[in-house]
C-alpha positions, 0 to 999 in steps of 0.5 A: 500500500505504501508504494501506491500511496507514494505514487500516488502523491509523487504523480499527483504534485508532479502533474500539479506543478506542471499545471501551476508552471502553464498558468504562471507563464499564461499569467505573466506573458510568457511562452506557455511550457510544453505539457505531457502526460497522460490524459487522466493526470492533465485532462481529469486529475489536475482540473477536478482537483483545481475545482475542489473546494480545501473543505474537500480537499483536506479530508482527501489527503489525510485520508492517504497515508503519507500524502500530508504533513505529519504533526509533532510528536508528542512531547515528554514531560520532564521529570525533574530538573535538567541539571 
């Protein structure tokens, strides 16, 4: 499962970053970079992703093991002076 879930998330920011280059240049003037992939990560995956709404977003990738930031540990409470 682990490796699944890493493709998945190499995949999906890879394919999200290529989307964020086209619209920047578009944005700014410049010569629009080449986009290559398949069709369901540019044609379906980055679209359906850009009209999601972060309340959606967020329980989606918590829900995958590995594609969000880890909290903190828990911190140990210390039991007695450090000297």
């Amino acid at each position: 499962m682990a490796r699944f879930t890493t493709w998945l998330r190499v995949n999906s920011q890879h394919y999200l970053l290529q989307d964020a280059h086209v619209r920047m240049a578009l944005k700014y003037g410049y010569p629009k970079p080449p986009v290559r992939g398949s069709f369901f990560w540019t044609r379906i995956f980055v679209p359906v992703y850009r009209v999601l709404p972060w309340g959606l977003r967020r329980p989606i990738m918590t829900a995958i093991p590995g594609s969000h930031r880890k909290a903190w540990a828990t911190q140990m409470q210390p039991e007695g002076p450090a000297i």
